[in-house]
C-alpha positions as CSV (number, residue, x, y, z in Angstrom):
1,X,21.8,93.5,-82.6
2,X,22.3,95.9,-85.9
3,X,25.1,94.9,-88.0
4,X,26.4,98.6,-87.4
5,X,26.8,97.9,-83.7
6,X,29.2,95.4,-84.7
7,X,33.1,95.7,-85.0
8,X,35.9,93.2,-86.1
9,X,39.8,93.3,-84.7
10,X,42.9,91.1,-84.4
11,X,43.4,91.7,-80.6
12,X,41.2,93.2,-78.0
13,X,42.7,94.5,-75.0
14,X,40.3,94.5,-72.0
15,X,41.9,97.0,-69.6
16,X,44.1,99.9,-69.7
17,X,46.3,99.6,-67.0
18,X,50.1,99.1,-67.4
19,X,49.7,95.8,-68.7
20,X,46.7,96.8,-71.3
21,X,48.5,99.7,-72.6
22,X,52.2,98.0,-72.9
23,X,50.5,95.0,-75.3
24,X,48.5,97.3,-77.2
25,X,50.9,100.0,-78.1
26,X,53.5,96.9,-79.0
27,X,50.6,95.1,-81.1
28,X,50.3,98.6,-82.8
29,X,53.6,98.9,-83.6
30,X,53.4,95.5,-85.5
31,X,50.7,96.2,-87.5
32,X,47.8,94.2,-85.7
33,X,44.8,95.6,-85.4
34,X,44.0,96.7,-81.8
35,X,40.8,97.7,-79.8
36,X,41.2,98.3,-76.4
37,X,38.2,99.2,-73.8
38,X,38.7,100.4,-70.4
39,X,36.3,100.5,-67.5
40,X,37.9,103.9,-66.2
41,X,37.1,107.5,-67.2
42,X,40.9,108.5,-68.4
43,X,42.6,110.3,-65.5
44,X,40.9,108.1,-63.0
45,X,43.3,107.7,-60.0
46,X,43.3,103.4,-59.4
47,X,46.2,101.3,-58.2
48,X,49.3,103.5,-58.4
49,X,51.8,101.4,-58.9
50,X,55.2,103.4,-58.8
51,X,58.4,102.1,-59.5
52,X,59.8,100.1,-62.6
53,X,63.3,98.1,-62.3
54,X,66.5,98.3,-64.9
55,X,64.8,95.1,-67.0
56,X,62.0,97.0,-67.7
57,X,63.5,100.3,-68.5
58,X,65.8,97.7,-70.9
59,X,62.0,97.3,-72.4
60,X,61.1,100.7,-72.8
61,X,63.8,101.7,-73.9
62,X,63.5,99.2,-76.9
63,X,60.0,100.9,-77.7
64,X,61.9,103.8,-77.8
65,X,60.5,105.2,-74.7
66,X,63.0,104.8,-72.3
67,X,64.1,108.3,-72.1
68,X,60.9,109.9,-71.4
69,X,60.1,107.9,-68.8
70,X,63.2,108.4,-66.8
71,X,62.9,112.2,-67.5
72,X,60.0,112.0,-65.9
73,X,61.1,110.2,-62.4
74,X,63.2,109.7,-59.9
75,X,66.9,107.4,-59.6
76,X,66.6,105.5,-56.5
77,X,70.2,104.9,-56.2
78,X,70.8,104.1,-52.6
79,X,69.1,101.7,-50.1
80,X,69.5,101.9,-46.3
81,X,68.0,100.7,-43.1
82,X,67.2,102.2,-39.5
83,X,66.3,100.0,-36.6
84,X,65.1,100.5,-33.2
85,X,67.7,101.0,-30.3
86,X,67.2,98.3,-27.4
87,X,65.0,100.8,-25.2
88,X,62.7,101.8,-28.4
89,X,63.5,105.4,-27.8
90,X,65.8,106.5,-31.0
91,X,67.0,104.6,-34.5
92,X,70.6,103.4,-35.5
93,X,71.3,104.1,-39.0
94,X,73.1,101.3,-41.5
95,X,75.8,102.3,-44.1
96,X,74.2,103.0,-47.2
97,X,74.7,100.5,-50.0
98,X,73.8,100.8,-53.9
99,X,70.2,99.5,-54.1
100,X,71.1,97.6,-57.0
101,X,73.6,96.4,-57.2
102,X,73.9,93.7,-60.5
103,X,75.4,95.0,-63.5
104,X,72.9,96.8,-65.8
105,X,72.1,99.5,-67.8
106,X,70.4,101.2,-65.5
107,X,71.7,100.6,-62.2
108,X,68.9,101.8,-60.1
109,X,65.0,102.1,-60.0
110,X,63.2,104.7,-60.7
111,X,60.2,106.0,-58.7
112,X,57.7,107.5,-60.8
113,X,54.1,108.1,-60.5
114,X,51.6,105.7,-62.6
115,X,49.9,109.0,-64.2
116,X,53.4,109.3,-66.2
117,X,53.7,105.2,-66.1
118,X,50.3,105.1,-68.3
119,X,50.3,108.4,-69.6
120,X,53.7,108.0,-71.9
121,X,52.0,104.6,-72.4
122,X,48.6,105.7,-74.1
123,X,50.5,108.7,-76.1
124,X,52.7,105.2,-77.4
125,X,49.2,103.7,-77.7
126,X,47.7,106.5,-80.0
127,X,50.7,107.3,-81.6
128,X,50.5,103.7,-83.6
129,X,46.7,104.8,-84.2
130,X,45.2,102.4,-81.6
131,X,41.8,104.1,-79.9
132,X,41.3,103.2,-76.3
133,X,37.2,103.5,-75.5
134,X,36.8,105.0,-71.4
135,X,34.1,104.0,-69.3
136,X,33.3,100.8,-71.2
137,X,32.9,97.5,-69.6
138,X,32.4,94.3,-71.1
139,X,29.1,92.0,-70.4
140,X,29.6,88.8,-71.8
141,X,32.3,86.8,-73.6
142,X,32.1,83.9,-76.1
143,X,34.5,81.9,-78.0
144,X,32.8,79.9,-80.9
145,X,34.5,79.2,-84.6
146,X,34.8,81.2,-87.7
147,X,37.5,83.9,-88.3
148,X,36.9,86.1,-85.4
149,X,36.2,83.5,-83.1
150,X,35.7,85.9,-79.4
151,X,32.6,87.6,-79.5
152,X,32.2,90.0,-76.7
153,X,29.8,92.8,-75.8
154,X,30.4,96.0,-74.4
155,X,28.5,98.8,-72.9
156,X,28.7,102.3,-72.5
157,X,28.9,103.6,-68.7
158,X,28.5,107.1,-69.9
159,X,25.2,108.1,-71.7
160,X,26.6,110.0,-75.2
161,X,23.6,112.5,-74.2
162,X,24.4,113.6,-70.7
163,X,27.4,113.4,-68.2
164,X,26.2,111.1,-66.0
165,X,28.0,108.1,-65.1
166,X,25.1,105.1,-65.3
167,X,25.8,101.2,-66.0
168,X,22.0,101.9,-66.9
169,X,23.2,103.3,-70.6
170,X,21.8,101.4,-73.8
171,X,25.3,102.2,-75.5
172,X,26.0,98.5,-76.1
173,X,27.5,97.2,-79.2
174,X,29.6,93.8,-80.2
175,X,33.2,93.2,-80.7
176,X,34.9,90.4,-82.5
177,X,38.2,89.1,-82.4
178,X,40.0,86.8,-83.6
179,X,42.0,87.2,-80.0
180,X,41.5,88.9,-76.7
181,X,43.4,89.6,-73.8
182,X,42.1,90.4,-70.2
183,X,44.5,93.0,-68.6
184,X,41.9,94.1,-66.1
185,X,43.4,94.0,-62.7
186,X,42.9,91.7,-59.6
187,X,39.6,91.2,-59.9
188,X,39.2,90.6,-63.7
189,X,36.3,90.4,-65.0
190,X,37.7,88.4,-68.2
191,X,39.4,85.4,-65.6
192,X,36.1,85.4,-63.0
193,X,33.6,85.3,-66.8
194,X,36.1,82.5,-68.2
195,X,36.1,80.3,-64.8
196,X,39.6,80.4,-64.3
197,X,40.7,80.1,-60.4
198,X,43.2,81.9,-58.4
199,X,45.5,79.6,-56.4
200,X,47.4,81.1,-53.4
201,X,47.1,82.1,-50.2
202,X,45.6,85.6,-48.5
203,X,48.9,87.6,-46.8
204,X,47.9,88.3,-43.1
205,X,49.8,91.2,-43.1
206,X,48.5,94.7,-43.3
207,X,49.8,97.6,-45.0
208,X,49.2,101.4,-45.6
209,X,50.5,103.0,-49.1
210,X,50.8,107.0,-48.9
211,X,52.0,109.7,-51.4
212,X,52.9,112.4,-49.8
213,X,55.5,115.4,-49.6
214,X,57.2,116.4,-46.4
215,X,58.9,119.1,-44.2
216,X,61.4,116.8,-42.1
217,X,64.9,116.4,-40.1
218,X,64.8,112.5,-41.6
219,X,68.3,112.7,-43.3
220,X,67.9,110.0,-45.6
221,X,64.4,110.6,-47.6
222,X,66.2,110.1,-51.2
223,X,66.9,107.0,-50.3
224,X,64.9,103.9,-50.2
225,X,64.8,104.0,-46.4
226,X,63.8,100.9,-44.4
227,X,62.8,102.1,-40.6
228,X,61.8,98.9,-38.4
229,X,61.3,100.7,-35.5
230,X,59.7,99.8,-32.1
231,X,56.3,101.2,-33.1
232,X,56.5,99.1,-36.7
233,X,58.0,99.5,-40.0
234,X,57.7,101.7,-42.7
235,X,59.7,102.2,-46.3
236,X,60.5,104.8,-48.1
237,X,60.6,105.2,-51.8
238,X,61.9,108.8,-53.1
239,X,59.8,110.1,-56.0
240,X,59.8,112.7,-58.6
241,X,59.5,116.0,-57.5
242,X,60.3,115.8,-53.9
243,X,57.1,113.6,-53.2
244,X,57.7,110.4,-51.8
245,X,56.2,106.8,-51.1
246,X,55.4,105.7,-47.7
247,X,54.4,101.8,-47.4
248,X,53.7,101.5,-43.3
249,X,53.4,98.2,-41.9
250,X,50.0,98.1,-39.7
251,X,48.4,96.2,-37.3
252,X,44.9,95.2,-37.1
253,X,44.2,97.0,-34.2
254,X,44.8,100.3,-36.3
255,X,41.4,99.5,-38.1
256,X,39.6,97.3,-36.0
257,X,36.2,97.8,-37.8
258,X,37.5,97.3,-41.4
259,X,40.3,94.7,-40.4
260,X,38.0,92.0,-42.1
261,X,37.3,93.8,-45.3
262,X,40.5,95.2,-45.8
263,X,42.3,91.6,-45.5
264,X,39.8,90.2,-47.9
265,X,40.4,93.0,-51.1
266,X,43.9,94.0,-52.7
267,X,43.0,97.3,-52.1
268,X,40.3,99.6,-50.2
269,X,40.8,103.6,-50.3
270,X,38.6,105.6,-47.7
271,X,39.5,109.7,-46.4
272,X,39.5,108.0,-43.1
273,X,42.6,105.9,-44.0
274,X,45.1,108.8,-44.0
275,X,45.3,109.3,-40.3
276,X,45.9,106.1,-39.4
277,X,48.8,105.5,-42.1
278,X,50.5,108.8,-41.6
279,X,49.8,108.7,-37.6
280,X,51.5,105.3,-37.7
281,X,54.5,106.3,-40.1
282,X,55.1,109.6,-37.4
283,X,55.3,107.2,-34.9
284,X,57.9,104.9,-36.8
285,X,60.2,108.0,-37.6
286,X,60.3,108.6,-34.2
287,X,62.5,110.8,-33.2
288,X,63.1,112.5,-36.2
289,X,59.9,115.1,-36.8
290,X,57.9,114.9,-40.0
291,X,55.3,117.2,-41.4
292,X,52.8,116.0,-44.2
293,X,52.4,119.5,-45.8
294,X,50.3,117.6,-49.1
295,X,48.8,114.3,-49.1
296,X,48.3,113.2,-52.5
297,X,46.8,109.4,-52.1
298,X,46.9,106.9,-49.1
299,X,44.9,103.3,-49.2
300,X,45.4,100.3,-46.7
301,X,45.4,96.9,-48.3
302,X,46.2,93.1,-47.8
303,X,47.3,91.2,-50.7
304,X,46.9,87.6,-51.6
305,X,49.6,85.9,-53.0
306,X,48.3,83.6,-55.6
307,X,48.4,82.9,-59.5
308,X,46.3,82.0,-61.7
309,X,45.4,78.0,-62.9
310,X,46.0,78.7,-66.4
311,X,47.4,82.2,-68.9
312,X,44.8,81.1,-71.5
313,X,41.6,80.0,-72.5
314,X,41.1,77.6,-75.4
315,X,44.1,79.3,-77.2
316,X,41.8,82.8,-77.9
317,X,42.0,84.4,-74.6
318,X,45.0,85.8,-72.7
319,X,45.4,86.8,-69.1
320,X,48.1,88.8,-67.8
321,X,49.4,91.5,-65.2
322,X,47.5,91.2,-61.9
323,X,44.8,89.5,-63.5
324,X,47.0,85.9,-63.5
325,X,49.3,86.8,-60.5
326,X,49.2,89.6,-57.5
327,X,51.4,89.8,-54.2
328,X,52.6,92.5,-52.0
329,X,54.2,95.8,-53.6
330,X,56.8,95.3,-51.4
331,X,59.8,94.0,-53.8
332,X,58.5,96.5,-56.3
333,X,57.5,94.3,-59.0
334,X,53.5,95.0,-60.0
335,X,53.8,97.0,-62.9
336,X,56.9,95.4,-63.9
337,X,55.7,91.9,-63.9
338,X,52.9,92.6,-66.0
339,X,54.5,94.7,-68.5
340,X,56.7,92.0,-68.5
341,X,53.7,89.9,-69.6
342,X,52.6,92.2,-72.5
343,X,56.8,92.4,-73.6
344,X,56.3,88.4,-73.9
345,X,53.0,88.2,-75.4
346,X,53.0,90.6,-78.0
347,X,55.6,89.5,-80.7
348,X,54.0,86.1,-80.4
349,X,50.7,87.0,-80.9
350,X,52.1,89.0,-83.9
351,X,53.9,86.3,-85.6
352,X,51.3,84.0,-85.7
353,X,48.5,86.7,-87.1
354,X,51.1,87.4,-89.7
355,X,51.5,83.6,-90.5
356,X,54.8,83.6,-89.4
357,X,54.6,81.1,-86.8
358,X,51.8,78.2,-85.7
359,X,49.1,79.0,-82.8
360,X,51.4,76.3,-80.6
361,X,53.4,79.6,-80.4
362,X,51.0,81.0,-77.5
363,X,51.7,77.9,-75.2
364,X,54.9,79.4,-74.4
365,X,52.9,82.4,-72.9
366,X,51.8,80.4,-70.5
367,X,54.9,78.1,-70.0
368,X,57.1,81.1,-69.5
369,X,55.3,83.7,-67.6
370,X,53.5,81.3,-65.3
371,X,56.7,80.0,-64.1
372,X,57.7,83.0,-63.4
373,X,55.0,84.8,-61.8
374,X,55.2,81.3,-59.3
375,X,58.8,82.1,-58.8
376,X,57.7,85.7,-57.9
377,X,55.2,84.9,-55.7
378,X,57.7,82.3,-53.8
379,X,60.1,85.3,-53.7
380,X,56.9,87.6,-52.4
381,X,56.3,85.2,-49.8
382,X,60.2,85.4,-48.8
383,X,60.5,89.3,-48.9
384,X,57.1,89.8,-46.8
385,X,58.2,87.4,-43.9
386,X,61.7,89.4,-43.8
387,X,60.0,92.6,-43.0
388,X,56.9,91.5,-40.9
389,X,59.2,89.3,-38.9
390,X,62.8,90.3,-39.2
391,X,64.7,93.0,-39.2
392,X,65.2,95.9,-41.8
393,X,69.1,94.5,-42.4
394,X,67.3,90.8,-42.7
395,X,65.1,92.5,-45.8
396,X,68.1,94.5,-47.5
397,X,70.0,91.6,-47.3
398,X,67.4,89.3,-49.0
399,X,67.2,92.5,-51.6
400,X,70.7,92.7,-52.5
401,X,70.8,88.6,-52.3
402,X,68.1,88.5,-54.7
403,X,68.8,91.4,-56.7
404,X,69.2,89.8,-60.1
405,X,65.5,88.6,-59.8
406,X,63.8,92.2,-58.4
407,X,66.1,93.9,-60.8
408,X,64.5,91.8,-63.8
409,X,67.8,90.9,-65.3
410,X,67.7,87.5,-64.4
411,X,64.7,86.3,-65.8
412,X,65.2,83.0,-67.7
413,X,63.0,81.2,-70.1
414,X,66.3,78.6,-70.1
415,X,62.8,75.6,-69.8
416,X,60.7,77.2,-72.7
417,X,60.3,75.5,-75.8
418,X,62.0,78.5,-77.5
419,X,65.4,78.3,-75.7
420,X,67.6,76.1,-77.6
421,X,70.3,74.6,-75.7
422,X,72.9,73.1,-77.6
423,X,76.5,71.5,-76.8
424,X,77.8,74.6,-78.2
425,X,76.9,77.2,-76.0
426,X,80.6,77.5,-74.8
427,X,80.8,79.9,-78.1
428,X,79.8,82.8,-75.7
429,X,80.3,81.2,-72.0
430,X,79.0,84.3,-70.6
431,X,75.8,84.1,-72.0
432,X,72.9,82.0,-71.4
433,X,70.0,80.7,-73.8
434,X,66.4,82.1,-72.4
435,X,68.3,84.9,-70.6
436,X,68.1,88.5,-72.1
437,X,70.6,89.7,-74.0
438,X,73.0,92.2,-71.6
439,X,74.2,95.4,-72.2
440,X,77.5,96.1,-73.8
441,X,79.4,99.2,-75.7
442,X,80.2,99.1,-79.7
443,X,80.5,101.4,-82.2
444,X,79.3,101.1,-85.7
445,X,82.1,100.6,-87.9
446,X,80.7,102.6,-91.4
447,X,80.5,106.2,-89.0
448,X,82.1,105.1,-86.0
449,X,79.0,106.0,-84.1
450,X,78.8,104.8,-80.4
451,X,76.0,102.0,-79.4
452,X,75.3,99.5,-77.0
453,X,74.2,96.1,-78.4
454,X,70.9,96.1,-76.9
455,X,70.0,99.7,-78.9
456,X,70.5,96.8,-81.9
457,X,67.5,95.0,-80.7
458,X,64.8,97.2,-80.8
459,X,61.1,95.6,-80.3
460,X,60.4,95.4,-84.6
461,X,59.4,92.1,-84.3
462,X,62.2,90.9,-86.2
463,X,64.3,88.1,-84.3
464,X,68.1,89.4,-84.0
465,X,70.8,87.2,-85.0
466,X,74.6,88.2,-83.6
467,X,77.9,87.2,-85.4
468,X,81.0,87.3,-83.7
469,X,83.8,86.1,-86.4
470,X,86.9,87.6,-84.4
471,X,89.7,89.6,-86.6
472,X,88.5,89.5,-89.8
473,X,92.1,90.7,-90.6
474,X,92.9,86.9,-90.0
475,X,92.8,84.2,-93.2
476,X,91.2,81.8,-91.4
477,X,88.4,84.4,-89.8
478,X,87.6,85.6,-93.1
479,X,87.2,82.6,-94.3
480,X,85.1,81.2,-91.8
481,X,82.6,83.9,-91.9
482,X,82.2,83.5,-95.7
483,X,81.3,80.0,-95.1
484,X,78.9,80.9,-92.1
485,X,77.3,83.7,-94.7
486,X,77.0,81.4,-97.8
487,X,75.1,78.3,-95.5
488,X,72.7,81.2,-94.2
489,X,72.2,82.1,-97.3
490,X,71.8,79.0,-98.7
491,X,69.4,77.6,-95.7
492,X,66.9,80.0,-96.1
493,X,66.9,79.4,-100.0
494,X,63.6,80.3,-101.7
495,X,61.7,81.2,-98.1
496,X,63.7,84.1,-97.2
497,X,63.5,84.1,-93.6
498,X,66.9,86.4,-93.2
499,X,66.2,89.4,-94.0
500,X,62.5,88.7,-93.8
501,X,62.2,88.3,-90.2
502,X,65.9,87.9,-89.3
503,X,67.9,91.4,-88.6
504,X,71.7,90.4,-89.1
505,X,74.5,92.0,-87.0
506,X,78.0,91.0,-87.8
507,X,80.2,92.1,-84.7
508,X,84.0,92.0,-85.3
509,X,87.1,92.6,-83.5
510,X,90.4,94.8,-83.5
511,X,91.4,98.2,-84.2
512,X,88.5,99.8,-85.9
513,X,90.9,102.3,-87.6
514,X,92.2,98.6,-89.5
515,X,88.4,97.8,-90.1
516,X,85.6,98.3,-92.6
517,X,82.0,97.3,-92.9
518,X,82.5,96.6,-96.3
519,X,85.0,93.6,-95.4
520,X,81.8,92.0,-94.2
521,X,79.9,89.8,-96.9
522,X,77.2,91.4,-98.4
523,X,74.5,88.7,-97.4
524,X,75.2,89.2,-93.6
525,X,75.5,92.9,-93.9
526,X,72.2,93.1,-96.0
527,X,73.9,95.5,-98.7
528,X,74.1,98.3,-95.9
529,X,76.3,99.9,-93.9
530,X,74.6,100.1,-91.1
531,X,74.3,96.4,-89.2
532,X,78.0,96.2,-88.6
533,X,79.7,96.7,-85.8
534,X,82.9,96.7,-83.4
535,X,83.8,96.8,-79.6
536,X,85.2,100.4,-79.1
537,X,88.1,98.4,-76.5
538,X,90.2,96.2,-79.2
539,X,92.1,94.5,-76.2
540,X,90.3,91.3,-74.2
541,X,89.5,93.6,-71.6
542,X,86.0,95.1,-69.6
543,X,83.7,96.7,-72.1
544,X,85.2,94.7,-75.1
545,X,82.1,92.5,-76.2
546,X,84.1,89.1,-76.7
547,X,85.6,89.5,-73.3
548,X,82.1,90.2,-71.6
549,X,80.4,87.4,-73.4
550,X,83.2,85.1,-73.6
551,X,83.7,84.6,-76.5
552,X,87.3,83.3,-78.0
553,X,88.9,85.8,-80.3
554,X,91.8,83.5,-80.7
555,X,92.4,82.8,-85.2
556,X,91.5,79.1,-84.1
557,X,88.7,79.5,-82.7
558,X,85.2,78.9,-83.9
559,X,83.7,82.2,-83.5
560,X,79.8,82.4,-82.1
561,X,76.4,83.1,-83.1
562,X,73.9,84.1,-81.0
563,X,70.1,84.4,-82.2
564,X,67.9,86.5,-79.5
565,X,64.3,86.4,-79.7
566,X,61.8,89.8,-80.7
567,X,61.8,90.4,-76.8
568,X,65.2,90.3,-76.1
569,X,65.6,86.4,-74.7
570,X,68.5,84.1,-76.4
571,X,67.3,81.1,-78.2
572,X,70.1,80.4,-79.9
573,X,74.1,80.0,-79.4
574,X,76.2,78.3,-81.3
575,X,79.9,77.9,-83.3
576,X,80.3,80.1,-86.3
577,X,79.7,76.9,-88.7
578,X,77.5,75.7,-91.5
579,X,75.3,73.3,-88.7
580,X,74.5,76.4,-86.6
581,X,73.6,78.4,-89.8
582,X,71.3,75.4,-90.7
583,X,69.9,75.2,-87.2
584,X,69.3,78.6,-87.2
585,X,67.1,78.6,-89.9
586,X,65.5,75.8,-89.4
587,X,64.4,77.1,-86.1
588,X,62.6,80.1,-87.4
589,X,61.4,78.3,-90.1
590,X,59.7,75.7,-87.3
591,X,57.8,78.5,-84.8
């Protein structure tokens, strides 16, 4: 093949799906050099995936693209359930309840259509000056040696001449990277090419997906509204403007002559469908009246419940989104467990292109989102037999008892290689090593500006170390943090990790009338004044950091440090002394 027919890249991202798009636009923003090839023609209506949980608005948000997004969708604030009376012939409505109901950020999900989802996404993509090529596939894959190890080809499905849509079109041409990643859906074409098994089970359930907008007497349709009615179940999921989401539980009886097709693909879409998921949704709703007056979508589908045997292949190659893992849409989590994924993979991938860390980095891809996606799937398996064979108050129940994994908040990497637990992780007893840093108020003490914490842990690829000294007002404080400040300083010596790849936030307490940033040392405030900050409650109260995170603000205490991974995640906690500034260090310096 001509030499001009050949490219070379860091990463290239096979797919342009939620996943695809979250890791390349994050990649882009860290300076690696990104190609990205999806099979689709852009605008191309696929999965529709539809509803992202506080974590990963947390995520966006540290992109800086949390605001459009939610502009963009719909708060689903509220969850309640309607079940059949004993003679089948009306419903009994529940007393709403929040439908999340774990402390976050953003106390709700939000119910937005996948054409914004990927849409805010590739304008994030091309805004870092990554090019996504439509209506290419890829045709083989190798991984030999050399610098750009992953050779693989491509093709044009479009001619360049004409508008017609042909895998017969000679536009082929050869891509090398040093890595690749397969973000290309349930039936990937990277996993199936490289070998790599699914392993899991086939649901027997069958369920119809419709988005629609309504003329109806239903009281409760911005809601999430769980109906288990006599003539089956169906949920409903408010979306933005005034459409909705209808998931209808099904029966194989509804489709008798594609029942074994449907249960044997993640997703099928025929015209045909849409009477037989809106005909069985009227039925549920039953007696309230419902008129379909625009039908934007409706598929049927049966999902398998399986994840993949391995993340990776021979350390080159990455998997992730429903190419390693799929279940039912059900809990909501799709789209957020695979940008989930790319939010984990990114910075890694990143740090060891830039030499900052080893390629023994990427195993903890693999050790931390495979765990997960297996605790997903066990949780998929829980949720689906709670609706297809209890009752609507059996699933809000297992909802609002598992709400701090749907909601995304309590992921935990506390087993990963990364998360190290120490004796003195009673410096912040609220907080837990491989758990994401939470939410809390400050204000910057040079401008008095408010904040939040997490808005000081942006995804820059720059780990984020915390310092919570107490009253610097105190002797003993003040002392304590100078010590803390000169063994950082000393610890990273000649090699300059702080600063380098270390942001530095020193968090004090009090008045912040009887504070000023330039009481910190200059080597933990970086010679700026804009790193330092203080709760805007000075009493041990709700909203006051130390309180929230427990940590002592007492003059004898020991202070804490807390050093949170580029994602988010806390490797690190420890006592405001020279071993934990050494540790520290040393840790960064070992990746």
């Amino acid at each position: 093949m001509p030499s001009s027919n050949t490219h070379y890249t860091d990463v290239l991202v096979i797919g342009a799906g939620p996943s695809g798009l979250m890791v390349a636009q994050a990649l882009g923003r860290l300076g690696v050099q990104v190609k990205v090839v999806e099979r689709r023609e852009v605008g191309a209506l696929y999965g529709h995936a539809d509803g992202l949980q506080p974590r990963t608005l947390e995520i966006w948000r540290s992109y800086g693209m949390g605001d459009e997004i939610i502009s963009k969708g719909a708060a689903v604030n509220a969850i309640v359930t309607y079940a059949s009376t004993p003679d089948g012939t009306s419903l009994v409505r529940s007393e709403p309840t929040h439908n999340v109901v774990v402390q976050t950020r953003y106390p709700f999900e939000l119910g937005v259509a996948i054409n914004d989802i990927e849409g805010t996404l590739r304008s994030a993509v091309e805004g870092v000056g990554v090019s996504i090529e439509h209506e290419t596939i890829p045709t083989s894959i190798e991984v030999l040696n050399g610098e750009y190890p992953v050779k693989v080809v491509v093709k044009r499905l479009r001619d360049t001449q004409s508008s017609s849509l042909s895998i017969q079109s000679q536009a082929t041409s050869t891509i090398c990277a040093k890595y690749v990643i397969g973000a290309d859906g349930a039936y990937s074409w990277v996993r199936r090419n490289l070998g790599i098994p699914m392993e899991g089970d086939q649901t027997e359930y069958v369920w119809g997906v419709s988005d629609v907008l309504v003329e109806t007497d239903f009281p409760d349709i911005r809601f999430k509204s769980v109906v288990q009615a006599s003539a089956g179940t169906v949920i409903i999921i408010p979306r933005e403007n005034d459409k909705l989401r209808l998931y209808v539980q099904l029966s194989k009886d509804d489709i008798p002559i594609l029942s074994s097709d449907i249960c044997n693909n993640s997703a099928s879409s025929l015209p045909e469908y849409e009477a037989v998921v809106l005909g069985r949704a009227t039925k549920c709703l039953h007696p309230y009246s419902i008129e379909y007056t625009k039908v934007f979508w409706t598929t049927i589908f049966s999902i398998g419940q399986r994840v993949a045997s391995q993340f990776s292949y021979e350390d080159r190659v990455f998997i992730m989104g429903d190419a390693c893992h799929t279940h039912s849409p059900k809990a909501a989590q799709g789209a957020n467990a695979s940008m989930g994924d790319a939010h984990n993979l990114a910075w890694k991938l990143a740090y060891v292109l830039r030499g900052w860390a080893k390629p023994s980095l990427l195993d903890t891809y693999e050790e931390e989102r495979r765990k997960f996606a297996q605790d997903l799937i066990a949780f998929d398996k829980e949720i689906s037999d709670a609706i297809n064979k209890g009752s609507a108050a059996d699933y809000q129940r297992m909802l609002h008892k598992q709400n701090i994994f749907t909601s995304g908040v309590g992921i935990s990497y506390a087993h990963s290689p990364l998360t190290q637990l120490s004796k003195s992780n009673s410096a912040a007893s609220n907080l837990r090593c491989g758990e994401r840093l939470p939410p809390c108020p400050l204000v910057r003490l040079a401008d008095w500006q408010p904040a939040d914490i997490q808005d000081a842990c942006p995804s820059d690829g720059l780990l984020k170390l915390y310092v919570f000294p107490g009253d610097i007002k105190h002797d003993a404080i003040r002392e304590r943090l100078s010590e803390f400040s000169t063994s950082l300083e000393v610890s990273s010596g000649a090699r300059g990790i702080v600063h380098e790849r270390i942001r530095v936030y020193t968090v004090l307490n009090g008045d912040r009338r009887h504070a000023h940033w330039k009481e910190v040392p200059e080597y933990l405030a970086n010679f700026t004044w804009k790193w330092s900050f203080i709760p805007p409650v000075p009493k041990l109260t709700a909203g006051n950091v130390y309180n929230d995170f427990g940590i002592s603000a007492l003059p004898t205490s020991h202070g804490a440090a807390v050093l949170v991974r580029p994602d988010g995640y806390i490797s690190i906690i420890g006592e405001l002394n020279k071993e934990t500034a050494t540790h520290i260090v040393e840790f960064v310096y070992s990746l």
